[in-house]
DRENZAMI-956557 format. One line per 3 residues: number of its first residue (from 0); their letters; for each residue x, y, z of N, C-alpha, C. Coordinates in steps of 0.02 Angstrom, whole numbers, plus 50000, padded with zeros to 5 digits. Layout:
REM residues N
NUM = A = X:Y:Z:X:Y:Z:X:Y:Z | ... .
***
This chain:
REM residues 351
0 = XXX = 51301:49897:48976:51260:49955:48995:51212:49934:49051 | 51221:49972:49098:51159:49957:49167:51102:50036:49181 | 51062:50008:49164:50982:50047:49195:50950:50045:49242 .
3 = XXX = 50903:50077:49283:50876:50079:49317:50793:50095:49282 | 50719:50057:49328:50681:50101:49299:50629:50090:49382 | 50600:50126:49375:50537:50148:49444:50479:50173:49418 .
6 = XXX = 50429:50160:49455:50368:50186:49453:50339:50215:49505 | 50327:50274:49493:50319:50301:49547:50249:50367:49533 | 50217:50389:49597:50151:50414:49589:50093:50379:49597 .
9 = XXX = 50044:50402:49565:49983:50356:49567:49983:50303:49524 | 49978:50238:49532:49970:50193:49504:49921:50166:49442 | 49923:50153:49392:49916:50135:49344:49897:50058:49303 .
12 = XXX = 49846:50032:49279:49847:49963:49231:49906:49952:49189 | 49944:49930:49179:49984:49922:49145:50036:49931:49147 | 50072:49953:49209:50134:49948:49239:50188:49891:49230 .
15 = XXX = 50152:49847:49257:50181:49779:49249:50223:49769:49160 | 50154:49742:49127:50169:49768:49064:50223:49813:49042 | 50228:49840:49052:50252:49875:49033:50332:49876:49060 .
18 = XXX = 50337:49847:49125:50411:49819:49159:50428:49779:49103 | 50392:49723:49098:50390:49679:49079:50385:49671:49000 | 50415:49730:48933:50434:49751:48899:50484:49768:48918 .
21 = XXX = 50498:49821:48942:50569:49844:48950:50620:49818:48999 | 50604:49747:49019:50645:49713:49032:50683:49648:48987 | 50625:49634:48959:50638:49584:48873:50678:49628:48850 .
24 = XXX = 50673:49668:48829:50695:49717:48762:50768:49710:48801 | 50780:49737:48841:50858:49747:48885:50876:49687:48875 | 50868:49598:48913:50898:49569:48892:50914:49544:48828 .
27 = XXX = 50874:49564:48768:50877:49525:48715:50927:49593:48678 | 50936:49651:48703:51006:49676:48677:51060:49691:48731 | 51066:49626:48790:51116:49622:48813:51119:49722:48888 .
30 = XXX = 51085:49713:48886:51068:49791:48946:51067:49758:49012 | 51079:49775:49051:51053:49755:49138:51008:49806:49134 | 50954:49797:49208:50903:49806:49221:50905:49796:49291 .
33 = XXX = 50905:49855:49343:50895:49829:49402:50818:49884:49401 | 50788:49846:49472:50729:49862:49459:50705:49906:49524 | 50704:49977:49514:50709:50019:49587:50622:50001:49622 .
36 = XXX = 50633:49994:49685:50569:50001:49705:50550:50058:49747 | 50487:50056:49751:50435:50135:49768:50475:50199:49754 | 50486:50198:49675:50486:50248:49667:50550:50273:49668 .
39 = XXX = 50544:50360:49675:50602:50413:49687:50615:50388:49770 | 50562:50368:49808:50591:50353:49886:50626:50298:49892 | 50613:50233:49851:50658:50178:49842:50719:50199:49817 .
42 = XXX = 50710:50252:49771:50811:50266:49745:50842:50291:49796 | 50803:50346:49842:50843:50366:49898:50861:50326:49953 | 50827:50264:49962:50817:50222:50015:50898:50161:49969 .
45 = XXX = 50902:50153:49927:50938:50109:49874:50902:50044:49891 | 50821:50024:49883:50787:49969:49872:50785:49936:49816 | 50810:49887:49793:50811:49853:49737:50739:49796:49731 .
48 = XXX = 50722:49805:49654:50681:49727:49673:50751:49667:49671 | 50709:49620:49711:50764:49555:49665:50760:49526:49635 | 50833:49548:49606:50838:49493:49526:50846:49423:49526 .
51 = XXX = 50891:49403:49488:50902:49346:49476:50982:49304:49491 | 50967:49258:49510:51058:49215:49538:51081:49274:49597 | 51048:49269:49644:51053:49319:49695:51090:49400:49683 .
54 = XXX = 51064:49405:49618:51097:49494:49606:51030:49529:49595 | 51028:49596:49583:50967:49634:49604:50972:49646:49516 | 50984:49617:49466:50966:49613:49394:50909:49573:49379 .
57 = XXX = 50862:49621:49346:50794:49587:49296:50828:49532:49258 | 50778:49490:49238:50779:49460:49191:50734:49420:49155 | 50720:49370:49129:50660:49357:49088:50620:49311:49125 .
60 = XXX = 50658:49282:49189:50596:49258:49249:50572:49298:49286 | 50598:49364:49290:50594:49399:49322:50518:49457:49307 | 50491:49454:49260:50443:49473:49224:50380:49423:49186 .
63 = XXX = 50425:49344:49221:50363:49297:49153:50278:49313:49202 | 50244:49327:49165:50162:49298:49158:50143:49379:49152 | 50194:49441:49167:50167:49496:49192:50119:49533:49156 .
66 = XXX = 50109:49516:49088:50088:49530:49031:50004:49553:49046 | 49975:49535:49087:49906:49548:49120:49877:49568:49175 | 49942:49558:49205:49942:49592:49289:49930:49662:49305 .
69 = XXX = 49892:49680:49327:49879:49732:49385:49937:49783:49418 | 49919:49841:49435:49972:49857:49483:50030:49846:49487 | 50098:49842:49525:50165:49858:49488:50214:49792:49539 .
72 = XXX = 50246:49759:49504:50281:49725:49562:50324:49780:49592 | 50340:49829:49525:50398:49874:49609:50390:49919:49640 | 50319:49908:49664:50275:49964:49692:50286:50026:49658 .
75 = XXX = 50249:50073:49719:50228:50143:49686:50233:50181:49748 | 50238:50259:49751:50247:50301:49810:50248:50382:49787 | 50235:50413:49837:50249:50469:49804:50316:50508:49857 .
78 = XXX = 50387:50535:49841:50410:50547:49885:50409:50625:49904 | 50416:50646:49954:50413:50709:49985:50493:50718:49994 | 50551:50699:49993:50620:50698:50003:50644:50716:49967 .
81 = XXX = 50599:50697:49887:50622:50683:49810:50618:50769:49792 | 50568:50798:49840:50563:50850:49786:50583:50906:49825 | 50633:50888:49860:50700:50949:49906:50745:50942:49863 .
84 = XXX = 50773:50984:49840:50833:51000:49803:50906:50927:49846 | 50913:50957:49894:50938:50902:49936:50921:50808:49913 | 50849:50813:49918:50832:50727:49892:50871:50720:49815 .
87 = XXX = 50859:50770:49758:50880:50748:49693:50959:50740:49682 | 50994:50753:49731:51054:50806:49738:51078:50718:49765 | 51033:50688:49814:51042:50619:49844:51050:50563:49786 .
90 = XXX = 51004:50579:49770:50973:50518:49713:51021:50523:49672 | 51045:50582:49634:51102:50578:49586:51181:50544:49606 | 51200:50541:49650:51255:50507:49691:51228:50444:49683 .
93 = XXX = 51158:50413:49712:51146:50358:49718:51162:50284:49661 | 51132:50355:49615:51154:50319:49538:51199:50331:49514 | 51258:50364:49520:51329:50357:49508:51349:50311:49545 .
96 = XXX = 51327:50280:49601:51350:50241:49642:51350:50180:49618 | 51296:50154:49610:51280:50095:49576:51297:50072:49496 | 51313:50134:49480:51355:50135:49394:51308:50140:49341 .
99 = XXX = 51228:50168:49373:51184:50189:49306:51203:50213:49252 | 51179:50198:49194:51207:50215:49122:51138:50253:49106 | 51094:50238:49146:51023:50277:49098:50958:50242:49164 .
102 = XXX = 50920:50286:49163:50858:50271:49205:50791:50291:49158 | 50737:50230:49166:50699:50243:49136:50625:50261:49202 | 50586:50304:49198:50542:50335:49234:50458:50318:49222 .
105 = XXX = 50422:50274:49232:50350:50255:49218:50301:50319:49285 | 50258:50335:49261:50216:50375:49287:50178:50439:49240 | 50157:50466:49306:50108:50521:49265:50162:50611:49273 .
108 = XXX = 50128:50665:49289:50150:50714:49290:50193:50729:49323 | 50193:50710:49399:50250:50702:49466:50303:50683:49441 | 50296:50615:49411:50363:50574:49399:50392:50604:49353 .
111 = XXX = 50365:50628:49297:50409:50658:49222:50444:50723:49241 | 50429:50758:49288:50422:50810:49319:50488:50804:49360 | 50486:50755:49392:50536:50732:49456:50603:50693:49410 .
114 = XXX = 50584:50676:49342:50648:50636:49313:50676:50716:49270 | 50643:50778:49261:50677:50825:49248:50706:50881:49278 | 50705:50867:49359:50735:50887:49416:50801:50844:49404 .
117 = XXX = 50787:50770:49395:50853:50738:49421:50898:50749:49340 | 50868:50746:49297:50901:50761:49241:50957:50819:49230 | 50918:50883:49276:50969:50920:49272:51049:50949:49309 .
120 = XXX = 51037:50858:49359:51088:50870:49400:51129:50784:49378 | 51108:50752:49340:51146:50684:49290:51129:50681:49213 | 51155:50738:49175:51164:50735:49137:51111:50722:49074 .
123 = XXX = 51047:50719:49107:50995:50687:49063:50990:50639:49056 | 51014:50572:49084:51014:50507:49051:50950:50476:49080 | 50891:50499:49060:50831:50479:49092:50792:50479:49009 .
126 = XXX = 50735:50412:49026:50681:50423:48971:50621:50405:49008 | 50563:50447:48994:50518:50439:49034:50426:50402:48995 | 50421:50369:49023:50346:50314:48972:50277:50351:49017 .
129 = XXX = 50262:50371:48978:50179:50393:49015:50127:50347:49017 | 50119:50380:49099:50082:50316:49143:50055:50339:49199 | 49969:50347:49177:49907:50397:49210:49862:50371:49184 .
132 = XXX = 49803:50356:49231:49749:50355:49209:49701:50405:49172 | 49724:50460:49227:49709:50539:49209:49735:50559:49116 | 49762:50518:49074:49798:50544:49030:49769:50628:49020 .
135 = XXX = 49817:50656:49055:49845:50707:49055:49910:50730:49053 | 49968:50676:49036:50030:50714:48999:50044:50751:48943 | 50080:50809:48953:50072:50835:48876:50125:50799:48837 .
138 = XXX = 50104:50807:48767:50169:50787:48739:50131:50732:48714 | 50098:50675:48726:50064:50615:48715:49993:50621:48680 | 49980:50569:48644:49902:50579:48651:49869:50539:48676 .
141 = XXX = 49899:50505:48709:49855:50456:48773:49902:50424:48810 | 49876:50411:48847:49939:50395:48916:49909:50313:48942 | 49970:50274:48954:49907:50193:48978:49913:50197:49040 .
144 = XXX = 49850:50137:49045:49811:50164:49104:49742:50196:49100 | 49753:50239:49034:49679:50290:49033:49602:50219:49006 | 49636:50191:48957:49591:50136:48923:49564:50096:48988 .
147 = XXX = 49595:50068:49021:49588:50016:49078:49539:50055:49118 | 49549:50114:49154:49504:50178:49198:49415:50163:49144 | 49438:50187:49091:49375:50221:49061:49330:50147:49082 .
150 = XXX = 49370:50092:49051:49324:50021:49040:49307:50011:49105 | 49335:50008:49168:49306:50003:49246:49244:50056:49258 | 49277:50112:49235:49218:50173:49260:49158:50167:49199 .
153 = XXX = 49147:50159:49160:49094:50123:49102:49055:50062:49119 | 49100:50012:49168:49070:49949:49191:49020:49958:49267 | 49040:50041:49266:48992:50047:49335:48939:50105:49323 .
156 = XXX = 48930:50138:49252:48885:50170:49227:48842:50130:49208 | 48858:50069:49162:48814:50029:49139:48777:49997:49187 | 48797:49970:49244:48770:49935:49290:48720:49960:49336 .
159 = XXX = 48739:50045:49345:48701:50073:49360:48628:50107:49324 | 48639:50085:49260:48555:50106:49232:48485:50056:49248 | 48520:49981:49241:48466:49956:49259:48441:49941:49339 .
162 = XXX = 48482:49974:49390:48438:50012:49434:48409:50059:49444 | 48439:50112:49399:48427:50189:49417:48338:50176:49366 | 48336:50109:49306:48279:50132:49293:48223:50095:49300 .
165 = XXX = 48241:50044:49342:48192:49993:49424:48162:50057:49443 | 48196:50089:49466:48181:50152:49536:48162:50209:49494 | 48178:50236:49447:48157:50307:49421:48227:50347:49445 .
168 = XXX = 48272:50302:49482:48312:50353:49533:48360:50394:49468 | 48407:50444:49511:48447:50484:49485:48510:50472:49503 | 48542:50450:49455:48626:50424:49498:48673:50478:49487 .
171 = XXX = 48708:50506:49522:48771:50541:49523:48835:50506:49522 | 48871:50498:49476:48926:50464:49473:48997:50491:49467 | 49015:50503:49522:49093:50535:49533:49174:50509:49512 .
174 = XXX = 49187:50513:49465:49243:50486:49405:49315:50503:49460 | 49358:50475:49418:49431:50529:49444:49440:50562:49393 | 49476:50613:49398:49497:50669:49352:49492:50741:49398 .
177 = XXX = 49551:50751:49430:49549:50813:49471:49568:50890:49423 | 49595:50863:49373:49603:50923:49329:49585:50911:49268 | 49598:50867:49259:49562:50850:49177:49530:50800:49176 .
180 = XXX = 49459:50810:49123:49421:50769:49140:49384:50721:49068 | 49457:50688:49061:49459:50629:49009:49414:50573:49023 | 49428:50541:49083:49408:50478:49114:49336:50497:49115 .
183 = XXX = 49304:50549:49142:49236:50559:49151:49199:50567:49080 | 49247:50591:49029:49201:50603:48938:49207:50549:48917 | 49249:50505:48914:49232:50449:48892:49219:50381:48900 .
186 = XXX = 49202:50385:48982:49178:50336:49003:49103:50367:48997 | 49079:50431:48995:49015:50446:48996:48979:50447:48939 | 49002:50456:48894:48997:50435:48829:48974:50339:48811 .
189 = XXX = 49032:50301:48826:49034:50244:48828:48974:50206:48865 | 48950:50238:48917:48922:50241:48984:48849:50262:48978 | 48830:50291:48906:48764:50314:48905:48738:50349:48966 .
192 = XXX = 48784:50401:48971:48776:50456:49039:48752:50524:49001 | 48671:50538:49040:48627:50593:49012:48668:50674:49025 | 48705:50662:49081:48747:50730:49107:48835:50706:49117 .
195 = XXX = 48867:50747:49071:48925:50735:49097:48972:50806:49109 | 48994:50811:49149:49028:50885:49188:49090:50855:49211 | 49152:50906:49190:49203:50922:49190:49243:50994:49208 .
198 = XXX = 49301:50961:49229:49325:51018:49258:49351:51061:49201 | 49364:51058:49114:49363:51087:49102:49315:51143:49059 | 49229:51118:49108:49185:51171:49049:49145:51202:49142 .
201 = XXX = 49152:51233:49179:49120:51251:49221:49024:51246:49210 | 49015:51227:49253:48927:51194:49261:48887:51222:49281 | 48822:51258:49287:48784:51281:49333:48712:51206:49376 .
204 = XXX = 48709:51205:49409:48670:51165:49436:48590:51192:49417 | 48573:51233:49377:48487:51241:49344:48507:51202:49284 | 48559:51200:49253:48576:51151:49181:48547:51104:49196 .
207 = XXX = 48581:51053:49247:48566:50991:49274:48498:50987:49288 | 48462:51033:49318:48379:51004:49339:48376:51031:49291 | 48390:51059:49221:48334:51053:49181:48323:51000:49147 .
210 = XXX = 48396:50971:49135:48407:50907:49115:48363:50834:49136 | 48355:50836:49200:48325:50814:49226:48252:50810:49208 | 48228:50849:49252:48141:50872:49222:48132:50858:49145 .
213 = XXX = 48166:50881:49103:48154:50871:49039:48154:50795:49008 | 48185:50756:49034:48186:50694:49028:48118:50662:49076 | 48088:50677:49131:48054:50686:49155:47972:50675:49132 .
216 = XXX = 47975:50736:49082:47909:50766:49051:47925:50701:48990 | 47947:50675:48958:47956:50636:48912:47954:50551:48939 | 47937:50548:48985:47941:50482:49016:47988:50448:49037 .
219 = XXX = 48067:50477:49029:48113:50441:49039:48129:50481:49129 | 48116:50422:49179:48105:50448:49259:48179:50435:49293 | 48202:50426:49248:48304:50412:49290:48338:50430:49254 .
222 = XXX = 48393:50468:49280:48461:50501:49247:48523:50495:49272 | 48571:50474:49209:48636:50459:49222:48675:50492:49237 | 48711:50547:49278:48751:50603:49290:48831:50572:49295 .
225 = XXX = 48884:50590:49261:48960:50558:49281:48982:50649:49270 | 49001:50645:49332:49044:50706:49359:49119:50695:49347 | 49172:50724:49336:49242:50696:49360:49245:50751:49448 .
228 = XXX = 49297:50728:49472:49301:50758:49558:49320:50824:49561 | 49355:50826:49491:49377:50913:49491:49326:50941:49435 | 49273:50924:49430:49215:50988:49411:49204:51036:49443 .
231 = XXX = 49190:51095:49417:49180:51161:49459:49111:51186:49428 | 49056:51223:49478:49026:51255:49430:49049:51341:49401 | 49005:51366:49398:49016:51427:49342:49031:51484:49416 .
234 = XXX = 49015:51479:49472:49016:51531:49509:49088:51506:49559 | 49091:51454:49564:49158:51433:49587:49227:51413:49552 | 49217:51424:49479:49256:51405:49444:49324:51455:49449 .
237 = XXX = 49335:51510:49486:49385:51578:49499:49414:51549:49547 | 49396:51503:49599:49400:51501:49660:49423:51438:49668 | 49418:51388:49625:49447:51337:49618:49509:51337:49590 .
240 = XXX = 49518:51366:49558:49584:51384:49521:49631:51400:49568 | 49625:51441:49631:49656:51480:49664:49674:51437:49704 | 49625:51386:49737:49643:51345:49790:49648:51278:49787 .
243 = XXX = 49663:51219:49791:49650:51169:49774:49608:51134:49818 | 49550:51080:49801:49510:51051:49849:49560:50990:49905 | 49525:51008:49973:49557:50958:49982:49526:50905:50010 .
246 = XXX = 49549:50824:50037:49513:50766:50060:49442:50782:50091 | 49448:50846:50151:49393:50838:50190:49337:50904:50162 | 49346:50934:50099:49285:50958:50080:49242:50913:50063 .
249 = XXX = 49164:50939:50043:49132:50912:50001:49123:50898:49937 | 49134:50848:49910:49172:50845:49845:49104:50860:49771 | 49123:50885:49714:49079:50904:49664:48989:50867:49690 .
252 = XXX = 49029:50785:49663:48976:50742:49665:48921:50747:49737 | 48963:50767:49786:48914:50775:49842:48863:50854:49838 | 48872:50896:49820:48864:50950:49807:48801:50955:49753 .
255 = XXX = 48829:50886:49707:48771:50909:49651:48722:50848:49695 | 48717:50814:49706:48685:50762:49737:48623:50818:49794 | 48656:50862:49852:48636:50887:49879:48588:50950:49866 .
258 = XXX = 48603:50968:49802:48580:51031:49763:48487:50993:49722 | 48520:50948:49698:48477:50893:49665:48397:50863:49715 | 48439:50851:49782:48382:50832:49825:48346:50881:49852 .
261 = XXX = 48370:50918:49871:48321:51018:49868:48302:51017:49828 | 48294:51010:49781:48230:51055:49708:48199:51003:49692 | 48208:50930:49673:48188:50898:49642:48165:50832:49695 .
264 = XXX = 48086:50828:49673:48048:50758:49729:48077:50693:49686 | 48134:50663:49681:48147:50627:49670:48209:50608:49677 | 48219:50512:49701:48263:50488:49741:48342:50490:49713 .
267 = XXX = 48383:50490:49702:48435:50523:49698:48493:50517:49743 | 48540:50453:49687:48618:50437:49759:48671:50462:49720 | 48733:50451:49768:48777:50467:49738:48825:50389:49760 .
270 = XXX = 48881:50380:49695:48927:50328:49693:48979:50348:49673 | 49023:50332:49701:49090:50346:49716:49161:50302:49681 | 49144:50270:49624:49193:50213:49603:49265:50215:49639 .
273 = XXX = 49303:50273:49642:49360:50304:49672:49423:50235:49642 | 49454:50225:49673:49535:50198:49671:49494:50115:49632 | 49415:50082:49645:49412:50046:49577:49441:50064:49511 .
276 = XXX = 49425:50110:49477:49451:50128:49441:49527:50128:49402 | 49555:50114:49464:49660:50125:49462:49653:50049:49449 | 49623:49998:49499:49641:49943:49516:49634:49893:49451 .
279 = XXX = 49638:49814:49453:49626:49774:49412:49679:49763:49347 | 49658:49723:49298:49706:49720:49256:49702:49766:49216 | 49756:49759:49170:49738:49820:49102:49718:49794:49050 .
282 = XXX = 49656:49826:49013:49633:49813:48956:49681:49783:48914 | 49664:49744:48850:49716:49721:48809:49743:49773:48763 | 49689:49848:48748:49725:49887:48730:49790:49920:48759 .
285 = XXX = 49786:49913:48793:49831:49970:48872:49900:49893:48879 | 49864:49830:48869:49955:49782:48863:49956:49789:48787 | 49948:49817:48739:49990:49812:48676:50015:49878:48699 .
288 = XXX = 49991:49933:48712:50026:50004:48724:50069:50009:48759 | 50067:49989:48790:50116:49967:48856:50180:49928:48823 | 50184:49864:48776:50243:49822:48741:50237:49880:48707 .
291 = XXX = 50227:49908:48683:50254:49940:48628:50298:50006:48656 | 50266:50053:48693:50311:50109:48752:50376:50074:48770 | 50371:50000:48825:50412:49995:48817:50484:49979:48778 .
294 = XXX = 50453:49936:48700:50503:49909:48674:50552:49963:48661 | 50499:50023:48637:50537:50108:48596:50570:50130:48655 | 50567:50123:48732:50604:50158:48770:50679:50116:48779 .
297 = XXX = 50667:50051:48771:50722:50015:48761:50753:50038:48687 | 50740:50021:48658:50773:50077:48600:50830:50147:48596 | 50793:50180:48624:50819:50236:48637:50873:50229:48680 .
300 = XXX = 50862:50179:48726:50935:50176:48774:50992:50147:48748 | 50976:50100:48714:51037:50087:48673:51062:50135:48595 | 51007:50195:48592:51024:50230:48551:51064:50280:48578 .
303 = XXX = 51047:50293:48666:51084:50330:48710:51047:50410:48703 | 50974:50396:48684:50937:50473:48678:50919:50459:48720 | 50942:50506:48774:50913:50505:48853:50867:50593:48843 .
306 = XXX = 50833:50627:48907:50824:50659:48904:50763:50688:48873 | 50726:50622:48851:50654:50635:48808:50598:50572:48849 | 50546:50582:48826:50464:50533:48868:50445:50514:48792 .
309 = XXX = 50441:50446:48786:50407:50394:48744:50337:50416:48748 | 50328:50432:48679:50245:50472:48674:50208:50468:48619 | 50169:50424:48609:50118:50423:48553:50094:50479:48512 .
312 = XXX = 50085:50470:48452:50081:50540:48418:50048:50498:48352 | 49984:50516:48339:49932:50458:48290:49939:50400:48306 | 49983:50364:48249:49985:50282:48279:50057:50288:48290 .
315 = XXX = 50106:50329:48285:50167:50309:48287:50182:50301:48364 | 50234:50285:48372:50274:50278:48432:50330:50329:48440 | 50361:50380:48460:50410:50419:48467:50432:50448:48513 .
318 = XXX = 50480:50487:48515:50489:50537:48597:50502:50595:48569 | 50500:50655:48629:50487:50719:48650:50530:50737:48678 | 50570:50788:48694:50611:50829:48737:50564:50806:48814 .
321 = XXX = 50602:50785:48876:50569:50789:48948:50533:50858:48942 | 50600:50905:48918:50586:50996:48932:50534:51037:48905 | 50502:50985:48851:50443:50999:48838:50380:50967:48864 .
324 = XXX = 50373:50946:48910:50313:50915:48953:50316:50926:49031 | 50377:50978:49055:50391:51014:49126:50328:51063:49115 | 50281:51052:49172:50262:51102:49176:50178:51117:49152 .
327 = XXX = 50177:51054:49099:50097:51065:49063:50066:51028:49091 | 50018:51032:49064:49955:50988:49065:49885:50975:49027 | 49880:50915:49011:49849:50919:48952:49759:50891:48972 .
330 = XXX = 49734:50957:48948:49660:50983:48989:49606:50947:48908 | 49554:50946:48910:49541:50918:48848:49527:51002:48831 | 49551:51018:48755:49501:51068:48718:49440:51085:48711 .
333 = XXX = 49438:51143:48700:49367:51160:48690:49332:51131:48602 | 49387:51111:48570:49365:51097:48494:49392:51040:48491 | 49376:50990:48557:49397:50927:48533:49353:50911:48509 .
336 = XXX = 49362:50842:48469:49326:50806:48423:49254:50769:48467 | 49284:50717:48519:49250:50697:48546:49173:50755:48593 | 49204:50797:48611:49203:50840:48664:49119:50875:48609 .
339 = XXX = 49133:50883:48564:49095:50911:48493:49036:50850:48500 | 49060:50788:48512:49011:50730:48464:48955:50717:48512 | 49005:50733:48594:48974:50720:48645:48896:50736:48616 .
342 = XXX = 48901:50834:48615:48856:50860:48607:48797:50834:48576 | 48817:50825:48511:48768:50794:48462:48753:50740:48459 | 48769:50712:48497:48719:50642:48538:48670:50656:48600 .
345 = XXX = 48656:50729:48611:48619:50745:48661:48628:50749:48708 | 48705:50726:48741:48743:50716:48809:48736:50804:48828 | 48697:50824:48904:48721:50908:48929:48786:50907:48943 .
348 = XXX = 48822:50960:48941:48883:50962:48948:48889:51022:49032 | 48817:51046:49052:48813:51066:49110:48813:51142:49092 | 48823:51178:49033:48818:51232:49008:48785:51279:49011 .
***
């Protein structure tokens, strides 16, 4: 039996890892493993990583130390070719060509998305491992990658109090999370952040200065704000929906930063962690999640259940129909747990 697997989209902690499971698992039940690079554009391009004894097959040198590494040896991309009827139409030949028996798919929404385009023109023989920082796949209850994000974006909340309370200043701290805003609740949480706003509770900017001032009148002269990038407030929240932001607007964090220095005599920056966040290794939670996604996706291939995404569900390990994760997205609730506790630890929610 020969596989293929790629990573493709925004990049992720625990990629590697996570190769590097589902390349063990294949040799130790006898599978090939070639290893596509950048992605859906590497399958169209037919880029192989290289393997081993000059053939483009994984194998167990082919993955040693990866277990802590960063970022992906077979890169990452996003393709624009991939998502013409024409590109999937390519890609499916590509892998009849080469004699794929099954392709396995690491990424976030794009990719799961893009392996159920190609699914419906090869038969399904795809399984897909969720892999976002954003954990926002549906179907999962956490996606790796998200653990590794929160602990970077937490390591720059913390760092930032004992300046913000040198100075009295006011920090604005701009998370990733363009639609859902996981990374920003619980790194803000984690983060001992006085304001945290998300794109899914719309904000008014008098919340925030009251927040402010009120902490203020009580002696405490600096405040922690973690925004995610797709926060909206309450009067733009119609309007965001409709359009999507793009590179050269002004982004949440600049906005509230700017709103902040009008009303209020006090000093007040904004920080930007941005693609820190993606980078570095992955937590040791995020490499057991990661061996474990992959061992179960190796599994399945020799069980020959193609056609489903390896997805956590409590503590178990299991999979999902692809055809049930086309299409969603997983926003946090309004009755989540955390989302609730925030509250009653005094965190504004921008309300």
């Amino acid at each position: 039996m020969r596989i293929g697997v790629l990573c493709s989209g925004g990049d992720a902690p625990g990629m590697n890892p996570c190769l590097r499971s589902i390349v063990r698992t294949a040799c130790i039940c006898d599978i090939e493993v070639y290893g596509i690079r950048r992605g859906y554009e590497g399958l169209l391009n037919e880029e192989f990583y290289p393997g081993e004894n000059g053939t483009p097959i994984m194998g167990m040198r082919s993955v040693s130390g990866l277990s802590k590494v960063g970022g992906t040896i077979l890169r990452s991309s996003r393709s624009q070719r991939f998502q013409e009827p024409a590109g999937v139409k390519h890609a499916e030949k590509i892998l009849r060509k080469y004699g794929f028996d099954g392709l396995i798919t690491i990424g976030g929404n794009g990719t799961q998305n893009g392996a159920i385009d190609l699914g419906s023109v090869w038969d399904g023989q795809i399984i897909g491992i969720p892999g976002t920082i954003d954990n926002d796949l549906y179907g999962t209850d956490y996606s790796f990658g998200f653990d590794s994000a929160v602990a970077k974006a937490t390591d720059v909340l913390d760092t930032l109090h004992s300046t913000a309370a040198a100075h009295g200043r006011i920090f604005v701290c701009e998370l990733m999370g363009r639609k859902a805003g996981w990374v920003a609740l619980y790194a803000g949480i984690a983060g001992g952040a006085d304001v945290i706003l998300l794109p899914e509770i719309p904000y008014t900017f008098e919340s925030v200065l009251e927040v402010i001032e009120k902490r203020n009148q009580i002696g405490k002269n600096f405040s922690i704000i973690a925004i995610a990038e797709g926060a909206v407030t309450k009067d733009s929240a119609g309007q965001s929906k409709k359009k999507e932001r793009k590179v050269s607007d002004i982004s949440p964090g600049m906005e509230l930063v700017r709103r902040i220095d009008e009303n209020l005599k006090q000093d007040v920056r904004l920080v930007i962690p941005g693609h820190f966040q993606r980078g570095g290794d992955p937590t040791p939670a995020d490499r057991v999640f990661c061996s474990r996604l992959g061992a179960m996706a190796g599994e399945l291939v020799l069980k020959r259940k193609f056609g489903c995404m390896v997805a956590l569900q409590g503590n178990s390990i299991g999979a999902i129909p692809l055809s049930e994760v086309a299409g969603k997205l997983r926003m946090i609730p309004q009755d989540n747990e955390v989302l609730k506790q925030a509250s009653l630890l005094g965190i504004s929610l921008g309300e």
